[in-house]
py3Dmol code that shows the C-alpha trace and the ligand (Angstrom):
import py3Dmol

protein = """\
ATOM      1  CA  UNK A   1      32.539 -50.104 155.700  1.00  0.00           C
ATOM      2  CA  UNK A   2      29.057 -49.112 155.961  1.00  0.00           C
ATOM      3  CA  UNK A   3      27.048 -47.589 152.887  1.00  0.00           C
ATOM      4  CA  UNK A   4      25.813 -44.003 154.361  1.00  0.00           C
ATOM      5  CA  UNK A   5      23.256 -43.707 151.763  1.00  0.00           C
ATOM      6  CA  UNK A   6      21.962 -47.076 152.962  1.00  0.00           C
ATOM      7  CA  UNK A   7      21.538 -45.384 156.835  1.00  0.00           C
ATOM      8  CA  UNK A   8      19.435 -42.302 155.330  1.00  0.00           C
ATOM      9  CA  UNK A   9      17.166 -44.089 152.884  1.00  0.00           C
ATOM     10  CA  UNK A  10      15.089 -46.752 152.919  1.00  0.00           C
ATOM     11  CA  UNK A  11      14.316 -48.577 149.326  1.00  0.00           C
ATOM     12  CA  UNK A  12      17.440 -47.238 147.894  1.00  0.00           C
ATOM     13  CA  UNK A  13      17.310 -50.332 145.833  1.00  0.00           C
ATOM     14  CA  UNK A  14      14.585 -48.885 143.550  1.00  0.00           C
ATOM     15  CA  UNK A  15      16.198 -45.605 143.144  1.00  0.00           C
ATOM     16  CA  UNK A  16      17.186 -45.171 139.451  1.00  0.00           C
ATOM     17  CA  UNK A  17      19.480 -42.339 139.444  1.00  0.00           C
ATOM     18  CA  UNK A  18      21.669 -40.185 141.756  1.00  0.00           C
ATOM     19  CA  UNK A  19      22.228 -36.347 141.709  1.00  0.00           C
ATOM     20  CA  UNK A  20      25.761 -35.410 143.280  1.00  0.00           C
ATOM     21  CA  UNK A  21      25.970 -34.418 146.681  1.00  0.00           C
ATOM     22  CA  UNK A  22      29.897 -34.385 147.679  1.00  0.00           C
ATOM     23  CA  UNK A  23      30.504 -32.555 150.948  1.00  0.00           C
ATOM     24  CA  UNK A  24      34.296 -32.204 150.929  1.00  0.00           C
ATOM     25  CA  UNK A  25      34.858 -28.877 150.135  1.00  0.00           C
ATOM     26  CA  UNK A  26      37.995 -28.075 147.830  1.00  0.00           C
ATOM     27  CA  UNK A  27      38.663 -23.795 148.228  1.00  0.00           C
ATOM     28  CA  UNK A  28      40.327 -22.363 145.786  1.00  0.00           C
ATOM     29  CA  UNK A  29      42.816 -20.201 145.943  1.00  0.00           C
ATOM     30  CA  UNK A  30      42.236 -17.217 149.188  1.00  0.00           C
ATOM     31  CA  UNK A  31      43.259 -14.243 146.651  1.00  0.00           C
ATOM     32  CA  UNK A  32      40.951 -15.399 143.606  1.00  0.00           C
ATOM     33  CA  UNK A  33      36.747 -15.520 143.220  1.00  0.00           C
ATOM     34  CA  UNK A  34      34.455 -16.305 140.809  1.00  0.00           C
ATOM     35  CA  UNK A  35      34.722 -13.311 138.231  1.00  0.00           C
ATOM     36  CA  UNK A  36      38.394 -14.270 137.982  1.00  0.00           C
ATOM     37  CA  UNK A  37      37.127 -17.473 136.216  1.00  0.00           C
ATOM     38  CA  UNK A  38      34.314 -15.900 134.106  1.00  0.00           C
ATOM     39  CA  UNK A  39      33.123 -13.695 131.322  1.00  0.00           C
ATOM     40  CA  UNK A  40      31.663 -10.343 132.171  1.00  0.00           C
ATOM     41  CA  UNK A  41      28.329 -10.792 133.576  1.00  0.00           C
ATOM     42  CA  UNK A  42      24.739  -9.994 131.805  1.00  0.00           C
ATOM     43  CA  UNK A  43      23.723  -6.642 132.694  1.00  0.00           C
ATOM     44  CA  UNK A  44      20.289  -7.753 133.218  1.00  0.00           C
ATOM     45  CA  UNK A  45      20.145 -10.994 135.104  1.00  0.00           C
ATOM     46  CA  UNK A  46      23.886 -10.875 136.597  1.00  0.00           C
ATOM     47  CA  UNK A  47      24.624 -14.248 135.213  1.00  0.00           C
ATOM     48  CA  UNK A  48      28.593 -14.835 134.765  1.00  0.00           C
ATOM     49  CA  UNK A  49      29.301 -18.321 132.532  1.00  0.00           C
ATOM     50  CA  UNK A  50      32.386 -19.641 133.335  1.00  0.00           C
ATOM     51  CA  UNK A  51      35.136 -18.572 130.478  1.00  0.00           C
ATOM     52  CA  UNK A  52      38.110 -20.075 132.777  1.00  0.00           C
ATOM     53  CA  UNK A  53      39.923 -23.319 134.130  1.00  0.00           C
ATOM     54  CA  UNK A  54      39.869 -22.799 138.098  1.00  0.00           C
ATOM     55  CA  UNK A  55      42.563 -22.784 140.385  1.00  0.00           C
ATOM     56  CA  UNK A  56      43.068 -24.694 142.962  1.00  0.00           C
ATOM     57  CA  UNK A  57      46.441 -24.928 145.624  1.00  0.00           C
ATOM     58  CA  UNK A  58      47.397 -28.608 145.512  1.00  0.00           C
ATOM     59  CA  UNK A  59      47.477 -29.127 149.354  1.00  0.00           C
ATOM     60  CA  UNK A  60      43.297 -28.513 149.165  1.00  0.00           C
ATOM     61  CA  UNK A  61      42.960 -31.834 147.184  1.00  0.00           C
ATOM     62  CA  UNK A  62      43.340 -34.662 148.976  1.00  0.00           C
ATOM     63  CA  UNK A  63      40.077 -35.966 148.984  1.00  0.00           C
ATOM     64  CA  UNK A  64      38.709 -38.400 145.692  1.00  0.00           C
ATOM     65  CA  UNK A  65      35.800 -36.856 145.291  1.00  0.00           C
ATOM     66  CA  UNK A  66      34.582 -32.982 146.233  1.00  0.00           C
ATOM     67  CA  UNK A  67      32.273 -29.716 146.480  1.00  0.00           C
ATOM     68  CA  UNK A  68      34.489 -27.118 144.536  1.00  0.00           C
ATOM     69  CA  UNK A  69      34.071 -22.886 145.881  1.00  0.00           C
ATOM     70  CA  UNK A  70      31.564 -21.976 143.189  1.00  0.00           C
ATOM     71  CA  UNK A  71      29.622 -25.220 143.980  1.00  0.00           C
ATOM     72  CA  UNK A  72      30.641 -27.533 140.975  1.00  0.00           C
ATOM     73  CA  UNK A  73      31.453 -30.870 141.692  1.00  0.00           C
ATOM     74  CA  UNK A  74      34.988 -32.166 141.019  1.00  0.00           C
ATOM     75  CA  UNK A  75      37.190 -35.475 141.340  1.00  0.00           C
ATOM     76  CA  UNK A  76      40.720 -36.361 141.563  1.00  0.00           C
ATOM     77  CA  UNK A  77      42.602 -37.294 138.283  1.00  0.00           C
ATOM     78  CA  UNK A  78      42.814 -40.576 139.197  1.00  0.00           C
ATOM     79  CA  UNK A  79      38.958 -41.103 139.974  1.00  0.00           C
ATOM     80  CA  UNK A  80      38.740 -39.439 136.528  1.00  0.00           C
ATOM     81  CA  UNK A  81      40.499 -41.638 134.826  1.00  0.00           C
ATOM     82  CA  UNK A  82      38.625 -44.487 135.965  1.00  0.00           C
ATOM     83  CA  UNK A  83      35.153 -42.926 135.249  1.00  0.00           C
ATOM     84  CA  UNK A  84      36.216 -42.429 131.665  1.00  0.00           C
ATOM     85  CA  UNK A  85      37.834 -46.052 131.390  1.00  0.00           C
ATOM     86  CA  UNK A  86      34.408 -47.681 132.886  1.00  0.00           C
ATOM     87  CA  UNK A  87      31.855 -45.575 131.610  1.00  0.00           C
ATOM     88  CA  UNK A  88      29.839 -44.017 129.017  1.00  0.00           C
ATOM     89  CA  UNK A  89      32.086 -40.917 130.101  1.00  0.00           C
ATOM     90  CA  UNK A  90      34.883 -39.044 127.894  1.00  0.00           C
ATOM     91  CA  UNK A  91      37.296 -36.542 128.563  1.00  0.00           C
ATOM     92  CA  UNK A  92      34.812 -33.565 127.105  1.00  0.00           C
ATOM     93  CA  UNK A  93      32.871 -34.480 130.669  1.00  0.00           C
ATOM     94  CA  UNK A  94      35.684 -32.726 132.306  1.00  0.00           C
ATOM     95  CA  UNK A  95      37.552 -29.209 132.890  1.00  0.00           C
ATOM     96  CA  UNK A  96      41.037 -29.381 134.353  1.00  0.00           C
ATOM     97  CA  UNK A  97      41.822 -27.182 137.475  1.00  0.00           C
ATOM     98  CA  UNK A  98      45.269 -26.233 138.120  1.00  0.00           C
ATOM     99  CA  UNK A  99      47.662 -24.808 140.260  1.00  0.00           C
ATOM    100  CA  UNK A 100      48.903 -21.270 139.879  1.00  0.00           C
ATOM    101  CA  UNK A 101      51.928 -23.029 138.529  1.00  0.00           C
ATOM    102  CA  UNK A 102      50.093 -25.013 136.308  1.00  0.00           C
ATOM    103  CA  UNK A 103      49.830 -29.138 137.245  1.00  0.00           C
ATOM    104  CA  UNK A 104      46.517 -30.485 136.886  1.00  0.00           C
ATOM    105  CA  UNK A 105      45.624 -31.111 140.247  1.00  0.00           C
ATOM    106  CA  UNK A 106      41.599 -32.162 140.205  1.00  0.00           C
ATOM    107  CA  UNK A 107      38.834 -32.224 137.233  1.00  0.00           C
ATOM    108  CA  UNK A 108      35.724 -29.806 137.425  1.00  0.00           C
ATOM    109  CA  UNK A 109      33.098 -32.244 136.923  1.00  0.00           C
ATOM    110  CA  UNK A 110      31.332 -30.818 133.318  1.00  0.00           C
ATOM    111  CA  UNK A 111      29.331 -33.200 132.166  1.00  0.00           C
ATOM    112  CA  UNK A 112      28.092 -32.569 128.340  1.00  0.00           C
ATOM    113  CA  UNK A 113      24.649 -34.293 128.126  1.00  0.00           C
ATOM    114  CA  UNK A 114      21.352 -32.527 129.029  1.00  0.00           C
ATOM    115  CA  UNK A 115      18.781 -34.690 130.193  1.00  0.00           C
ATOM    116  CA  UNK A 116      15.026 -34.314 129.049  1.00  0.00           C
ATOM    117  CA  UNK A 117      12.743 -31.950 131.428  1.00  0.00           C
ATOM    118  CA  UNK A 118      11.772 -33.342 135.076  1.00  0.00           C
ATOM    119  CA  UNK A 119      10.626 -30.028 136.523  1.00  0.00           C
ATOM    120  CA  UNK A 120       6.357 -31.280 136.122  1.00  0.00           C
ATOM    121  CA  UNK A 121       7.170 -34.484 138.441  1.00  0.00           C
ATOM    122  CA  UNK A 122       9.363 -32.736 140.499  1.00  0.00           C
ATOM    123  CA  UNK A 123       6.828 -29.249 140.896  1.00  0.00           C
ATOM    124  CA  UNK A 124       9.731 -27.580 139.823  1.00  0.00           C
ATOM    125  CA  UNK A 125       8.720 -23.864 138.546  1.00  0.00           C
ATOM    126  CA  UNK A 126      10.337 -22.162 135.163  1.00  0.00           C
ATOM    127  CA  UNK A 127      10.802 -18.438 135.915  1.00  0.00           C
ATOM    128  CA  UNK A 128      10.364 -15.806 132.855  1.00  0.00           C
ATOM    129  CA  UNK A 129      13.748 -15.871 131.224  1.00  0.00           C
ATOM    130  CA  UNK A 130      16.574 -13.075 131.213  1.00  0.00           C
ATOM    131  CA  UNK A 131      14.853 -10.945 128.495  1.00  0.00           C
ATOM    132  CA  UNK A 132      18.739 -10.001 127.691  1.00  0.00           C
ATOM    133  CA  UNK A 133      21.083 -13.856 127.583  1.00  0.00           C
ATOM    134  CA  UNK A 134      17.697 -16.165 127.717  1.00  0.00           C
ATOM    135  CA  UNK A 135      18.710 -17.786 130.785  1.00  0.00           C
ATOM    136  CA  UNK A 136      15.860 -19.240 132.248  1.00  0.00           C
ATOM    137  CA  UNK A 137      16.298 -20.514 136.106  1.00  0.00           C
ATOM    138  CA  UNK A 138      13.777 -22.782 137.846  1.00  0.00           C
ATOM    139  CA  UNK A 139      12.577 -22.469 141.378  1.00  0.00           C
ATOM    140  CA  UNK A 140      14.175 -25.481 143.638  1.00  0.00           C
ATOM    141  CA  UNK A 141      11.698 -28.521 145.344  1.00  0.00           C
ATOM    142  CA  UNK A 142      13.078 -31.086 147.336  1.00  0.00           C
ATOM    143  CA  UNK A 143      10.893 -34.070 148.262  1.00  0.00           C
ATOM    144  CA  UNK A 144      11.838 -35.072 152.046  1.00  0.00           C
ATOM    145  CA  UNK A 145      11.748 -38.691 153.434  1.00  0.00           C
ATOM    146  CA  UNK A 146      11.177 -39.209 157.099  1.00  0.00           C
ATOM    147  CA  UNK A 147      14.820 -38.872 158.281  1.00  0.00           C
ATOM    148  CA  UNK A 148      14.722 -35.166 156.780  1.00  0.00           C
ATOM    149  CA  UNK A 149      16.955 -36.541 153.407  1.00  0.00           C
ATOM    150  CA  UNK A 150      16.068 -35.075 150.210  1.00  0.00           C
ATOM    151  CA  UNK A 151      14.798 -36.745 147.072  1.00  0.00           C
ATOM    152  CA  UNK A 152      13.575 -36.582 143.200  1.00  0.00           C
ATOM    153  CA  UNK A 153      11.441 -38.003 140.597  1.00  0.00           C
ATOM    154  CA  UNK A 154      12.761 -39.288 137.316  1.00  0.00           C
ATOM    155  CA  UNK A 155      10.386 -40.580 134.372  1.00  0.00           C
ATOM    156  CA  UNK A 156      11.025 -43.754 132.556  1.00  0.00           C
ATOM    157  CA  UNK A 157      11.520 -41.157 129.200  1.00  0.00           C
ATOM    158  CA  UNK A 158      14.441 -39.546 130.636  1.00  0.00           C
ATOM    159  CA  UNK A 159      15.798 -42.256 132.229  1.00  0.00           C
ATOM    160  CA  UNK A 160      15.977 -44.227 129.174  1.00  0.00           C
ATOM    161  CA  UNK A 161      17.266 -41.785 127.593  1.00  0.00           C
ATOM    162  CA  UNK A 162      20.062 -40.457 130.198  1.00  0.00           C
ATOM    163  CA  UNK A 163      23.996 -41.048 130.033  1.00  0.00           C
ATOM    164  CA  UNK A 164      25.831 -41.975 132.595  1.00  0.00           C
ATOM    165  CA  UNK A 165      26.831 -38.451 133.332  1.00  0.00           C
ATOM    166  CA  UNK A 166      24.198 -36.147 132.973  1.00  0.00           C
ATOM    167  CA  UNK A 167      23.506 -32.375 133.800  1.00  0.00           C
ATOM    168  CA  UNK A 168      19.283 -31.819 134.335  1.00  0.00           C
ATOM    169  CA  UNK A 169      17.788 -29.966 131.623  1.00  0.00           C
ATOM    170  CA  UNK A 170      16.478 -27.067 134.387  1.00  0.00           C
ATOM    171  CA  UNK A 171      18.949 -24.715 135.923  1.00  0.00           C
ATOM    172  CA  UNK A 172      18.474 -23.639 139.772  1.00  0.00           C
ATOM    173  CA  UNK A 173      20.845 -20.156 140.915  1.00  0.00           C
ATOM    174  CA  UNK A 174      22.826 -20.614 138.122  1.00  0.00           C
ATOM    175  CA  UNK A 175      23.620 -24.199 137.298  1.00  0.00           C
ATOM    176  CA  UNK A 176      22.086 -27.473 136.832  1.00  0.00           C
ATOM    177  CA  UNK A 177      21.988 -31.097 139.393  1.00  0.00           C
ATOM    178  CA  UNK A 178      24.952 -33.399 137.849  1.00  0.00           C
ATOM    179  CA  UNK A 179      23.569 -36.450 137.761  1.00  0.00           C
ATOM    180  CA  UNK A 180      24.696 -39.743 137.769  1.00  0.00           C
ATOM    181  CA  UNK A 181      23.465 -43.500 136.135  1.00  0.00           C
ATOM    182  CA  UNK A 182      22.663 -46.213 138.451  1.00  0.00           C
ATOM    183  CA  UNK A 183      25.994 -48.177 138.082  1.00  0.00           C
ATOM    184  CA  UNK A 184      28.060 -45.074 138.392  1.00  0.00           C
ATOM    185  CA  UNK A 185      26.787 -44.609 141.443  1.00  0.00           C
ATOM    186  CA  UNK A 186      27.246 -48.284 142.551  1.00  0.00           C
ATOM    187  CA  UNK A 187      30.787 -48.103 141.424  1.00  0.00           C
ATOM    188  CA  UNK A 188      31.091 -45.190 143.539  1.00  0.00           C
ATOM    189  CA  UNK A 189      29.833 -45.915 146.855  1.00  0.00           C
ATOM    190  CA  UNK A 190      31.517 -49.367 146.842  1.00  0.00           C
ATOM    191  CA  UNK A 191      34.640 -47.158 146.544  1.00  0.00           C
ATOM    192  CA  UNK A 192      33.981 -44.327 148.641  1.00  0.00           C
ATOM    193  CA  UNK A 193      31.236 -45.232 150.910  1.00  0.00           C
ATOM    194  CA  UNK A 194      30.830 -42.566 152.946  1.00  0.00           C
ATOM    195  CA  UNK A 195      30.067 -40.077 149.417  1.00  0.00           C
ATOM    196  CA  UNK A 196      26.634 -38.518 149.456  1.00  0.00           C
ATOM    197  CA  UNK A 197      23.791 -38.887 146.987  1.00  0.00           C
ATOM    198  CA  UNK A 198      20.440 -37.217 146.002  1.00  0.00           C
ATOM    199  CA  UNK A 199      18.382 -40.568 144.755  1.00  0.00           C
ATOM    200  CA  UNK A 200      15.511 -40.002 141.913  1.00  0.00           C
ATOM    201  CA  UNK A 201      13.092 -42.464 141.790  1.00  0.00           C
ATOM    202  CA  UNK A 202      10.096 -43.374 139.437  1.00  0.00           C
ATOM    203  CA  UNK A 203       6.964 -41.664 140.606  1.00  0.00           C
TER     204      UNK A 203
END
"""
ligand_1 = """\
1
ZN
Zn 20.682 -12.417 131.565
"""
view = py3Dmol.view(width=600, height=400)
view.addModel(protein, "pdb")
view.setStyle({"model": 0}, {"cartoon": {"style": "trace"}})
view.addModel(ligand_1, "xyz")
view.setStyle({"model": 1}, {"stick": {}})
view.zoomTo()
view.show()
């Protein structure tokens, strides 16, 4: 089957990383939201960390790979499994999510490395931190390519120094890219070729 990254980008070749882009949507359950699954929020910025596993009705799962409600990323058990066997990727990289009756049904995607600061090559902007928590969000850039795809910038630094599951350093309305190594992303598209990407290359 054809590659859809390889119909939206040309020189995906030299691309040397891969921020997640799933688009099958996995809803959780109609009668919960997100302060179900999270400590009270700050009083000052309205940020709510996550404090909970979520819930998800088994029948919303089918797909390997997927875009969970509150806009985490998440994969089957099996597709799990097989990152952790494969890669420089452990169990701490995940968060179950359950049924209301409690069988793991899909992983959260949580990955547990921070990768050093790309917001200069990528013109991202800090904003002043919550004088209350600290949390300090970053105003979003995309670079566009000619068929209206979005892209990034990496440096050699942090890509030598990346895992193969990585969150970005900067945080954009309340959480980070998840991004992925080179051969994870190989792996993954020669499974599930029609999965979407966000490619990073050098500038
Ligand atoms: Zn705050």
């Amino acid at each position: 089957m054809k590659v859809l990254m390889n119909t939206l980008y040309d020189k995906l070749d030299e691309a040397k990383a891969f921020a997640l882009s799933f688009t099958n949507f996995v809803y959780t359950y109609d009668d919960t939201c997100y302060f179900d699954f999270a400590e009270a929020p700050c009083p000052v910025c309205d940020r709510a960390k996550q404090n909970r596993d979520y819930l998800v009705p088994k029948a919303n799962c089918k797909k390997p790979c997927g875009i969970l409600s509150y806009l985490e990323f998440g994969v089957s058990p099996g597709l799990r499994d097989e990152l952790i066997a494969r890669f420089d990727i452990t169990e701490d990289d995940f968060r179950p999510i359950r049924t209301k009756r409690g069988e793991i049904v899909y992983y959260q995607i949580t990955p547990q490395h921070a990768m050093l600061p790309i917001s200069k090559v990528n013109h991202w902007m800090p904003y002043r931190p919550c004088p209350k928590c600290g949390y300090q969000g970053y105003s979003h850039h995309d670079f566009e390519n000619d068929k209206g795809e979005f892209y990034h910038y990496i440096t050699q630094e942090a890509l030598d120094e990346m895992h193969d599951l990585n969150v970005t350093f900067e945080w954009f309305h309340d959480a980070p890219l998840v991004v992925i190594s080179r051969r994870v992303y190989d792996f993954l598209v020669e499974k599930y070729p029609r999965t979407h990407y966000v490619p990073f290359f050098l500038p």
